[in-house]
PAMARGU-217704 format. One record per residue (C-alpha): residue number from 1; z, x, y. Coordinates in steps of 0.25 Angstrom, whole numbers, plus 5000, padded with zeros to 4 digits. Layout:
<nodes>
@n = NUM	z = Z	x = X	y = Y
...
</nodes>
This chain:
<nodes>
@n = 1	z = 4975	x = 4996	y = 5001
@n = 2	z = 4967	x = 4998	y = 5012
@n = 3	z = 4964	x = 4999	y = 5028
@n = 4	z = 4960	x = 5000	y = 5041
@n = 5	z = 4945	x = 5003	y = 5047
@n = 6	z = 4940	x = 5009	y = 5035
@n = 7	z = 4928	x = 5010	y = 5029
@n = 8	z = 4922	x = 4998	y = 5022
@n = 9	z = 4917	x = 5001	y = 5009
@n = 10	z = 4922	x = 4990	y = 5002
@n = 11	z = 4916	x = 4977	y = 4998
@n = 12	z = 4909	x = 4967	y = 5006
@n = 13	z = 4909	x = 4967	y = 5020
@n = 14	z = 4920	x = 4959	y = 5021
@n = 15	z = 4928	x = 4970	y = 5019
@n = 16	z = 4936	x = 4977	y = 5033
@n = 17	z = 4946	x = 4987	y = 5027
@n = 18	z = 4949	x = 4995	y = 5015
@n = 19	z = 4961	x = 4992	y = 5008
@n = 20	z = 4966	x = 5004	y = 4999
@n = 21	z = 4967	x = 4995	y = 4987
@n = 22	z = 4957	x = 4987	y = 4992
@n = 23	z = 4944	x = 4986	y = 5002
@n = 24	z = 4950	x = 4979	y = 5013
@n = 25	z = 4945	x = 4966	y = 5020
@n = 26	z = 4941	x = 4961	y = 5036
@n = 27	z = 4955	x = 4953	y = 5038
@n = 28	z = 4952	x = 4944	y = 5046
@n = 29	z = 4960	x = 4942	y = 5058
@n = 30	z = 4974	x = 4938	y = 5060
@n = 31	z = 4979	x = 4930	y = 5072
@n = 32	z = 4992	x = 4924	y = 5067
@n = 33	z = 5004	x = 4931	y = 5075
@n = 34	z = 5012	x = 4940	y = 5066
@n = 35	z = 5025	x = 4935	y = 5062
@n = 36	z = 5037	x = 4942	y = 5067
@n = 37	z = 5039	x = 4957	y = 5064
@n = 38	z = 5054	x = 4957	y = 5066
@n = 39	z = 5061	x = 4958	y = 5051
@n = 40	z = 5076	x = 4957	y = 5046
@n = 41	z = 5082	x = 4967	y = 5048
@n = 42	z = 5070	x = 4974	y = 5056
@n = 43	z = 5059	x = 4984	y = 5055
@n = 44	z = 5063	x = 4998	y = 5054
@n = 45	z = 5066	x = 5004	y = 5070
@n = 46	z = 5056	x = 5016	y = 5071
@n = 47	z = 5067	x = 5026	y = 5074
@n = 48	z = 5071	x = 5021	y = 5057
@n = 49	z = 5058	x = 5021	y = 5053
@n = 50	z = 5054	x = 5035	y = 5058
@n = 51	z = 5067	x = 5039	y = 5052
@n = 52	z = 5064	x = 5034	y = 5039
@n = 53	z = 5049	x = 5041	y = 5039
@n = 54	z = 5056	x = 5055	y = 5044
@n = 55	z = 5064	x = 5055	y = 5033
@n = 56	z = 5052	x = 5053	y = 5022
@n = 57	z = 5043	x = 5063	y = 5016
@n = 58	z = 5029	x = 5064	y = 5020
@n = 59	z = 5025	x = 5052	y = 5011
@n = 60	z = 5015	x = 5053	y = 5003
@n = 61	z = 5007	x = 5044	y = 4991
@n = 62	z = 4999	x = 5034	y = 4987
@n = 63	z = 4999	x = 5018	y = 4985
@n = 64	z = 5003	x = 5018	y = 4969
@n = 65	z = 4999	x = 5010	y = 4957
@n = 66	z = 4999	x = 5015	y = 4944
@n = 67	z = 4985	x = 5019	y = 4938
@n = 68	z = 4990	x = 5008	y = 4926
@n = 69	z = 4991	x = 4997	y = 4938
@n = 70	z = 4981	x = 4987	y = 4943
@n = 71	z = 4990	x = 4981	y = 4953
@n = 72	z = 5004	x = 4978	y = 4958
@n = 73	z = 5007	x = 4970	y = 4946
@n = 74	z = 5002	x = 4979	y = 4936
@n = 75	z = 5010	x = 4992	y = 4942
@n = 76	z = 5023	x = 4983	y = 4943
@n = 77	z = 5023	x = 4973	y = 4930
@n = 78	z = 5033	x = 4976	y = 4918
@n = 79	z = 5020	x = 4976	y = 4908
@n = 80	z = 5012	x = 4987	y = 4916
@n = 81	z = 5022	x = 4994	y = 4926
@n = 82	z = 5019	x = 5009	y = 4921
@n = 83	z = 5031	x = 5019	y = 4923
@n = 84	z = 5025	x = 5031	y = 4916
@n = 85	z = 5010	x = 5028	y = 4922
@n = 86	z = 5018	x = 5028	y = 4938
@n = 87	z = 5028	x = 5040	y = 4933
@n = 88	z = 5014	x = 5048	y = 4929
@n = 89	z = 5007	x = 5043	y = 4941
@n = 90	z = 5018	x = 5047	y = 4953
@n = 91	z = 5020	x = 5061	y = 4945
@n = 92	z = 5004	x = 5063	y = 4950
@n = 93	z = 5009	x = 5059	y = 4963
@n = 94	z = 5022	x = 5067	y = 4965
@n = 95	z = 5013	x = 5080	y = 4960
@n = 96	z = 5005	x = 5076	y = 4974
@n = 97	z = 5015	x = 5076	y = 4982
@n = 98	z = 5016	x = 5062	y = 4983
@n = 99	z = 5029	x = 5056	y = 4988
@n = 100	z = 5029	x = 5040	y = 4989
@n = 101	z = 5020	x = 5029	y = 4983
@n = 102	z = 5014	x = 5016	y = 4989
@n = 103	z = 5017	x = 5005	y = 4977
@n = 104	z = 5013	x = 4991	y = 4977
@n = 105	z = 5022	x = 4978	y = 4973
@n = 106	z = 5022	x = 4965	y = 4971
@n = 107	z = 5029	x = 4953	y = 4970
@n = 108	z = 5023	x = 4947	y = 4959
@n = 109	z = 5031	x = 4957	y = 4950
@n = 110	z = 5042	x = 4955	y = 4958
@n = 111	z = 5042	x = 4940	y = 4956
@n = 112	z = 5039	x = 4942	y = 4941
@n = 113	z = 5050	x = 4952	y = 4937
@n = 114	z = 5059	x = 4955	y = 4949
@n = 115	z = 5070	x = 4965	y = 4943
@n = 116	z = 5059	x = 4970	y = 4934
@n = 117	z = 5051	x = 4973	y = 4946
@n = 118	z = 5063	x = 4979	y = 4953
@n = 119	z = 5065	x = 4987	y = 4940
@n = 120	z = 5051	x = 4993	y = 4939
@n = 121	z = 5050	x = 4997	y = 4954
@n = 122	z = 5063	x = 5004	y = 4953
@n = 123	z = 5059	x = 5012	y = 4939
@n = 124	z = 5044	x = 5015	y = 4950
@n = 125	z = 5054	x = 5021	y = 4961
@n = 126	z = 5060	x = 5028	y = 4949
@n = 127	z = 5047	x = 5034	y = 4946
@n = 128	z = 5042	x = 5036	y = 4959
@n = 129	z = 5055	x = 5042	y = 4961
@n = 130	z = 5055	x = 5053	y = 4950
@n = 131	z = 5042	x = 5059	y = 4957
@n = 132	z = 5049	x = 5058	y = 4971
@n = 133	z = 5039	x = 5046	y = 4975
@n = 134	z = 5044	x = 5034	y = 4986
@n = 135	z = 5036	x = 5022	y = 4985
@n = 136	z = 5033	x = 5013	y = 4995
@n = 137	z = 5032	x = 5000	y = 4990
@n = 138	z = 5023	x = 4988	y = 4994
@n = 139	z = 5028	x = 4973	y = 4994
@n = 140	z = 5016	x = 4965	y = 4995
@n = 141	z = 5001	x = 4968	y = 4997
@n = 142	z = 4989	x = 4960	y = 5003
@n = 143	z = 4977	x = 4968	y = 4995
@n = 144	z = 4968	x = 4965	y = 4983
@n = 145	z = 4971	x = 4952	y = 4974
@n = 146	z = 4978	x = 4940	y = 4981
@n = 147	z = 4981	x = 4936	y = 4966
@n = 148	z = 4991	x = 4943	y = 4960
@n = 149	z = 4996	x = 4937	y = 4945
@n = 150	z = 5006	x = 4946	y = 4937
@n = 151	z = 5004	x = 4950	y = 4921
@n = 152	z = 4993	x = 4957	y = 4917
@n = 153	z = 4983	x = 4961	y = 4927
@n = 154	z = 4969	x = 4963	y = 4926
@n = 155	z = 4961	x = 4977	y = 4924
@n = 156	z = 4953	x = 4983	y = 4935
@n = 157	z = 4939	x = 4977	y = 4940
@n = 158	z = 4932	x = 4991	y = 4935
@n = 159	z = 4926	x = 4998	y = 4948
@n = 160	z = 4935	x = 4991	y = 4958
@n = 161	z = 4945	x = 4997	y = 4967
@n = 162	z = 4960	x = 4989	y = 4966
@n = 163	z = 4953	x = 4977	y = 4958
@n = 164	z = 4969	x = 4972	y = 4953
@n = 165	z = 4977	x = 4972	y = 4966
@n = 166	z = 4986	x = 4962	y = 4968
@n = 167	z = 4991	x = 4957	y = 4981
@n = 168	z = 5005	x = 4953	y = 4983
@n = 169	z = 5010	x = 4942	y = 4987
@n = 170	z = 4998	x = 4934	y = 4982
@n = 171	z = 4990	x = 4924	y = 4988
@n = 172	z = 4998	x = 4913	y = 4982
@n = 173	z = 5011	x = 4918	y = 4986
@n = 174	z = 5007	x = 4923	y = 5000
@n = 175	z = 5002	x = 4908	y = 5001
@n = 176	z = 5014	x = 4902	y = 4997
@n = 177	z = 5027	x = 4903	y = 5004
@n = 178	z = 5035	x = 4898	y = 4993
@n = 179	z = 5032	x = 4911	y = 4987
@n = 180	z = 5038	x = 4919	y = 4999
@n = 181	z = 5053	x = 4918	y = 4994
@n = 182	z = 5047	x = 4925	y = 4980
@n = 183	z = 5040	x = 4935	y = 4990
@n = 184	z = 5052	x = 4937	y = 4999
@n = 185	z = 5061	x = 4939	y = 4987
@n = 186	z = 5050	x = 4952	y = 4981
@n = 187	z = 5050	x = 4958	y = 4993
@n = 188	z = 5067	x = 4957	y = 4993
@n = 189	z = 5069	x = 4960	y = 4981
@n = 190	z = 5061	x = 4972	y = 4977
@n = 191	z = 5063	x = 4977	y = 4994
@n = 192	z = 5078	x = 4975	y = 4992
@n = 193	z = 5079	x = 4983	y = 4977
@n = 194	z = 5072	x = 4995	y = 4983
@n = 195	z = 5079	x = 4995	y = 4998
@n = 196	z = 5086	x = 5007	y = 4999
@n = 197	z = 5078	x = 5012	y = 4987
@n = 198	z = 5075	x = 5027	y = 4994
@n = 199	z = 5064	x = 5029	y = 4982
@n = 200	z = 5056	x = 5018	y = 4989
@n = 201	z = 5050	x = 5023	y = 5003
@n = 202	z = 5045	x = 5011	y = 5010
@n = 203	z = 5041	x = 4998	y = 5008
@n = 204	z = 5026	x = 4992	y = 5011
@n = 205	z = 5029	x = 4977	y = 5013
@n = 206	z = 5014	x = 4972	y = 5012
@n = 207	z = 5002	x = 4979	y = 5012
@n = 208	z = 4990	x = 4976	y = 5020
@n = 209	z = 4995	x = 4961	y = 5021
@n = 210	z = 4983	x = 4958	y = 5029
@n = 211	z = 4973	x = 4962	y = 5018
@n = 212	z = 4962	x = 4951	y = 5014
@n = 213	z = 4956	x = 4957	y = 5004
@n = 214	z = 4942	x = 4956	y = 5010
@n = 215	z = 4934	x = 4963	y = 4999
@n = 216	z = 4942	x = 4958	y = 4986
@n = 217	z = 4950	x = 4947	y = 4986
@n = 218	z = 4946	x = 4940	y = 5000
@n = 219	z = 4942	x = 4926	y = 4992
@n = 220	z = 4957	x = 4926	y = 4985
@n = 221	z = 4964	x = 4929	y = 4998
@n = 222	z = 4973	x = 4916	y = 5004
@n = 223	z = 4969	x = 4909	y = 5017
@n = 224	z = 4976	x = 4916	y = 5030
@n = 225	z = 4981	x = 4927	y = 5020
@n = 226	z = 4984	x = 4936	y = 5032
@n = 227	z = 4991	x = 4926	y = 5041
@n = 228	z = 5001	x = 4921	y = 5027
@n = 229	z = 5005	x = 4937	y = 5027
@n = 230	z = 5005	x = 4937	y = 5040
@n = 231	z = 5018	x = 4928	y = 5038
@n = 232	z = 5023	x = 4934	y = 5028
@n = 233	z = 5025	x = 4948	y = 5030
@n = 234	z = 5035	x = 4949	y = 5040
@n = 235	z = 5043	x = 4940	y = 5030
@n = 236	z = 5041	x = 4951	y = 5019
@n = 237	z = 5045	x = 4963	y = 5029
@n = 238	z = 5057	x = 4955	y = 5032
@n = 239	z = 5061	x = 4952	y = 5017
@n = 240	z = 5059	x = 4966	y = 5015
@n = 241	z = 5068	x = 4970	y = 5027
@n = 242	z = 5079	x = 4960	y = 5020
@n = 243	z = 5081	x = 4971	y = 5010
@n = 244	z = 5084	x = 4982	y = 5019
@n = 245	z = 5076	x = 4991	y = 5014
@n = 246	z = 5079	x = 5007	y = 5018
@n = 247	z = 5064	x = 5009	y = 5017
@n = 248	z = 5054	x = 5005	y = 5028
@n = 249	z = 5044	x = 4993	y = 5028
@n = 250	z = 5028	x = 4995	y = 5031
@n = 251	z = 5016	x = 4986	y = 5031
@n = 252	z = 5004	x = 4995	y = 5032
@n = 253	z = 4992	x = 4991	y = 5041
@n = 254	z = 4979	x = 4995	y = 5036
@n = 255	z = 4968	x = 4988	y = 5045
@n = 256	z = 4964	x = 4986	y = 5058
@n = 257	z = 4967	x = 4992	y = 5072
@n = 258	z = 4983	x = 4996	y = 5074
@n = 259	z = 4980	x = 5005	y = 5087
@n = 260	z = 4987	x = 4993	y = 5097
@n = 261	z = 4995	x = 4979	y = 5092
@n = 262	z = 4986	x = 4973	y = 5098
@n = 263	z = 4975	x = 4978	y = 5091
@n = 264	z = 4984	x = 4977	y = 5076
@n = 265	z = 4980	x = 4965	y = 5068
@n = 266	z = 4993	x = 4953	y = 5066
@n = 267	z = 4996	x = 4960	y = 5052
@n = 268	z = 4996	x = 4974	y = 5057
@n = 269	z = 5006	x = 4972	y = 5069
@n = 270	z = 5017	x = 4963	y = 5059
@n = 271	z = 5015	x = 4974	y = 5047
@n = 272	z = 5017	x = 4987	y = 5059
@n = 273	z = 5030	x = 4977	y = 5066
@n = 274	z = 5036	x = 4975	y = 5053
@n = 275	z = 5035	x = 4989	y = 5046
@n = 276	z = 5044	x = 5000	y = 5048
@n = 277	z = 5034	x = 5012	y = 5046
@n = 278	z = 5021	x = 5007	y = 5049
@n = 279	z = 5011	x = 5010	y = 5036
@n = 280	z = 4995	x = 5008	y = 5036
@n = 281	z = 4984	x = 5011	y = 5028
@n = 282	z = 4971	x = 5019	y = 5032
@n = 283	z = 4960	x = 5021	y = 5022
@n = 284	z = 4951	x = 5030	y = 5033
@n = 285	z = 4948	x = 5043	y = 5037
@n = 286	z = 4956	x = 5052	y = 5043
@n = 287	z = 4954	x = 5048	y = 5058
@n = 288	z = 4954	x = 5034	y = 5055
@n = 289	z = 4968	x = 5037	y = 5049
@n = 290	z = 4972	x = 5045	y = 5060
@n = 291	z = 4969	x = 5035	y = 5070
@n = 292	z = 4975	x = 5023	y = 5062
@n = 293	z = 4987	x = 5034	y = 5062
@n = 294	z = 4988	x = 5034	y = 5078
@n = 295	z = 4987	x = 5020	y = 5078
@n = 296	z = 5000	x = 5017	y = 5071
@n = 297	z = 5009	x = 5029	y = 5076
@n = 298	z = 5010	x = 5019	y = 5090
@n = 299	z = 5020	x = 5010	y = 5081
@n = 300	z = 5030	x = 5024	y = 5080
@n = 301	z = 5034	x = 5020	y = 5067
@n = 302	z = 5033	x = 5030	y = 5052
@n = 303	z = 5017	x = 5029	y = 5047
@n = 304	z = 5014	x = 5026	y = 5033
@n = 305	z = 4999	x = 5028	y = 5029
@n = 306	z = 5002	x = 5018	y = 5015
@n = 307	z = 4987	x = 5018	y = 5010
@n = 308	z = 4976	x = 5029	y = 5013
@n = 309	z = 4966	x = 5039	y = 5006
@n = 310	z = 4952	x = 5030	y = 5002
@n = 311	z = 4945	x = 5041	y = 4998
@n = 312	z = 4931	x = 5035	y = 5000
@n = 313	z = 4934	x = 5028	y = 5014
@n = 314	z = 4938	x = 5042	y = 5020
@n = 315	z = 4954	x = 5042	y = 5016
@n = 316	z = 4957	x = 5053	y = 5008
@n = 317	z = 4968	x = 5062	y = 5007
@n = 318	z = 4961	x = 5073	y = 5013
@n = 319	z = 4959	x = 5066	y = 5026
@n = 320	z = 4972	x = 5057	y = 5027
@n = 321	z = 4981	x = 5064	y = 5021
@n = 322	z = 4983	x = 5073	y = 5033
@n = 323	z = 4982	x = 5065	y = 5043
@n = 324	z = 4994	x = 5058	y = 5037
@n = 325	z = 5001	x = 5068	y = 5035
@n = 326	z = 4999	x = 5074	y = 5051
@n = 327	z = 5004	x = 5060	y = 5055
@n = 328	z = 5017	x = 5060	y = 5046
@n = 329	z = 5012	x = 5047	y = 5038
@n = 330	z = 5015	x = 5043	y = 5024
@n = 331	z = 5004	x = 5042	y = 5015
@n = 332	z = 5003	x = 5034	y = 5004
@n = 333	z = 4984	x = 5033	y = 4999
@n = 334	z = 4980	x = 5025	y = 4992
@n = 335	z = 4983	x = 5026	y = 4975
@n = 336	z = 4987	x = 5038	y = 4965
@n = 337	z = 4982	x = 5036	y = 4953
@n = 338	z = 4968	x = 5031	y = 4948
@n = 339	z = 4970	x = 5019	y = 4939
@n = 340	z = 4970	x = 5002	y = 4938
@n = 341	z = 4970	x = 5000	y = 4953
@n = 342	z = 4956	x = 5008	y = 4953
@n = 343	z = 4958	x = 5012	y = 4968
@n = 344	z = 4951	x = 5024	y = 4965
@n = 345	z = 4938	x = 5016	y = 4967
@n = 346	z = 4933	x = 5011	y = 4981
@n = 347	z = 4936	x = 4998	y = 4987
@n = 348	z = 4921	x = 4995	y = 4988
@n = 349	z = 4922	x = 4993	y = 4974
@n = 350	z = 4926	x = 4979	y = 4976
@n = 351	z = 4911	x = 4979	y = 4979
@n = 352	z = 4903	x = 4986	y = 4968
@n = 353	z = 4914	x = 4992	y = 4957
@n = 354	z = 4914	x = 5006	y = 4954
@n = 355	z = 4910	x = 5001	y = 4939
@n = 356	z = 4898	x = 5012	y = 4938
@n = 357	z = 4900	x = 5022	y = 4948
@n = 358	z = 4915	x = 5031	y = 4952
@n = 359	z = 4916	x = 5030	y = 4966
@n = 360	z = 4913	x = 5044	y = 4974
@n = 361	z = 4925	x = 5044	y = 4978
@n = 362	z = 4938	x = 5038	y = 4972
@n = 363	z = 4943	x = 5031	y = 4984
@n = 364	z = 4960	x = 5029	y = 4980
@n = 365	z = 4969	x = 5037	y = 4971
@n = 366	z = 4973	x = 5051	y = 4969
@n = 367	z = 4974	x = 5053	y = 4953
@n = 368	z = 4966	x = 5049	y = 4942
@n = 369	z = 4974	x = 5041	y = 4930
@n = 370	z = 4977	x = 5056	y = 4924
@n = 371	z = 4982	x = 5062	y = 4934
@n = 372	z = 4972	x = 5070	y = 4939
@n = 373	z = 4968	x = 5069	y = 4953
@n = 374	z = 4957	x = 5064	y = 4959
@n = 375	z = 4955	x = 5074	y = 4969
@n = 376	z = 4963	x = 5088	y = 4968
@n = 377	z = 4962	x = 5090	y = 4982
@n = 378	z = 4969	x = 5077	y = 4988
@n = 379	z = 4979	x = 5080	y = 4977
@n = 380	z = 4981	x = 5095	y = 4982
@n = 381	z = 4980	x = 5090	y = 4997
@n = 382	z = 4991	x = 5079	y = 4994
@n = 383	z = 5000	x = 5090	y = 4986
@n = 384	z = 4997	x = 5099	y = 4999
@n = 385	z = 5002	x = 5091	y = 5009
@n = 386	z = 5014	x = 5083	y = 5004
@n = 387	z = 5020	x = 5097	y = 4998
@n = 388	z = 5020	x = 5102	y = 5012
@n = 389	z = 5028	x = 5092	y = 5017
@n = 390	z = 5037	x = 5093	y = 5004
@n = 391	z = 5039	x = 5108	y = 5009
@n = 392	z = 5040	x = 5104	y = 5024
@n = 393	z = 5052	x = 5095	y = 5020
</nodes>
């Protein structure tokens, strides 16, 4: 959802960064001290996690909620999880080339219906499987509604880009550290289940966690926000590492300057010390991309580009696409198919809806709900370049 020096079309001025799912906000600054980085059982040596990354395809794909899905909730609850709509949808996706999937959880569902949960990711990996699909998957999430409440969710705000994410852990439950064991015992749970699971590739264990939400949910946001998952996410890279998972942990930075420690904001340095393979997210042109790319090649550790392609902010599969497949980086844009989540739509919609007009340009996703794709060309670009490296492998 969203990152770095972009450019700011989106609501209200006090917005800093775009975020994929949402336009991002100014955060303001942090001056607490990280906590420790060092976790049980410690982060990956580099010689591992480069081994790990040789032995991977080229990974490419996108962030994935079914068209059917608002949200989180509404992809991973019994009453609305969509086997048939997913199966349709990462058929589209295999036919592109595409060879991993990005996918959101949450541990409301988790809390809720644990073996159930369990039960309905495993019958997903079986699906992604079947089209030769390996999902990373997302423990928690700072973008969009600090709210979240499970049953029935509600339908899109017509015109707005992303009006039903949720973010996980909730305000209440990142303000309450009675919750923490619950918490602790999601990220446990459905990490230990899928451990040595070889259809899942990596795990993201929160992203963008110093996102504030500046242009949508500011008001709602709790006090000290960033310092509270400050705290808390070394805790949850540590519980995940209880697990012993095969697969790598990430953390993806997304805003500010990462060319010097010094210059890497609190958050930024604890996600890159904690995480395996470092990921990010870009939303730029090209040379913005290449240079965030030079940036973060210093921590000699696997890159993983987990969101890009904002087709109205410069990011398109035309301009970086190649640039990450020249560095060797995963690449994992931002939505598949149009549908609930309405990311096709810009984030300045959060401003003045897109309730009379169609944007000139959709700004996220590949296919339109049929099938069809949105533009023919990035299909047969993305079909170009993952079936040469198919061949070359």
């Amino acid at each position: 959802m969203s990152r770095v020096s972009r450019f700011v079309l989106v609501l209200v001025a006090a917005l800093g960064t775009p975020t994929a799912a949402q336009a991002p906000a100014t955060t303001p600054p942090q001056t607490a001290a990280p906590a420790p980085s060092v976790a049980p059982f410690g982060r990956w040596p580099e010689a591992r996690a480069a081994a790990w990354y040789k032995a991977q395809p080229w990974l490419v794909g996108a962030n994935y909620t079914p068209a059917t899905a608002i949200n989180q909730l509404e992809m991973w609850q019994a009453d609305t999880f969509d086997p048939d709509r997913i199966d349709r949808e990462l058929g589209w996706a295999e036919d592109i080339g595409m060879n991993t999937m990005r996918v959101f959880l949450h541990d409301l569902v988790w809390q809720q219906d644990a073996a159930g949960y369990k039960s309905r990711i495993d019958r997903f990996l079986a699906i992604a499987d079947k089209h030769h699909i390996r999902p990373m998957l997302v423990l928690f999430d700072s973008v969009w509604d600090p709210l979240p409440k499970l049953g029935k969710q509600h339908e899109p705000t017509p015109g707005v880009h992303n009006s039903g994410w949720v973010q996980g852990p909730g305000a209440q439950a990142l303000q309450d550290p009675s919750q923490y064991p619950r918490l602790e015992a999601y990220v446990t749970g459905v990490v230990g289940a899928f451990a040595n699971d070889p259809r899942v590739v990596a795990w993201d264990v929160w992203n963008e966690p110093d996102n504030t939400n500046g242009g949508s949910y500011k008001d709602k946001e709790p006090a000290g926000k960033q310092q509270l998952v400050l705290a808390l996410l070394p805790k949850v890279f540590a519980w995940a590492r209880t697990a012993k998972p095969a697969q790598p942990l990430t953390s993806g930075v997304w805003q500010g300057d990462w060319s010097t420690d010094a210059k890497m904001s609190d958050m930024a340095r604890l996600q890159v010390a904690n995480s395996d393979v470092i990921s990010f997210h870009n939303y730029d042109a090209a040379p913005e991309l290449e240079k965030r790319i030079g940036w973060l090649k210093r921590f000699n550790r696997p890159l993983l580009c987990t969101e890009y392609m904002a087709r109205g902010n410069g990011s398109t599969f035309a301009s970086s696409l190649p640039v990450l497949e020249k560095h060797g980086i995963a690449a994992y844009n931002w939505g598949l198919v149009a549908g609930k989540t309405q990311t096709n739509l810009p984030w300045d919609s959060w401003r003045k809806p897109y309730t009379d007009r169609e944007p000139a340009v959709w700004f996220h996703e590949v296919f339109r709900g049929d099938g069809t794709p949105y533009r023919p060309d990035e299909v047969a670009l993305l079909k170009r370049l993952t079936s040469a490296h198919r061949k070359a492998a």
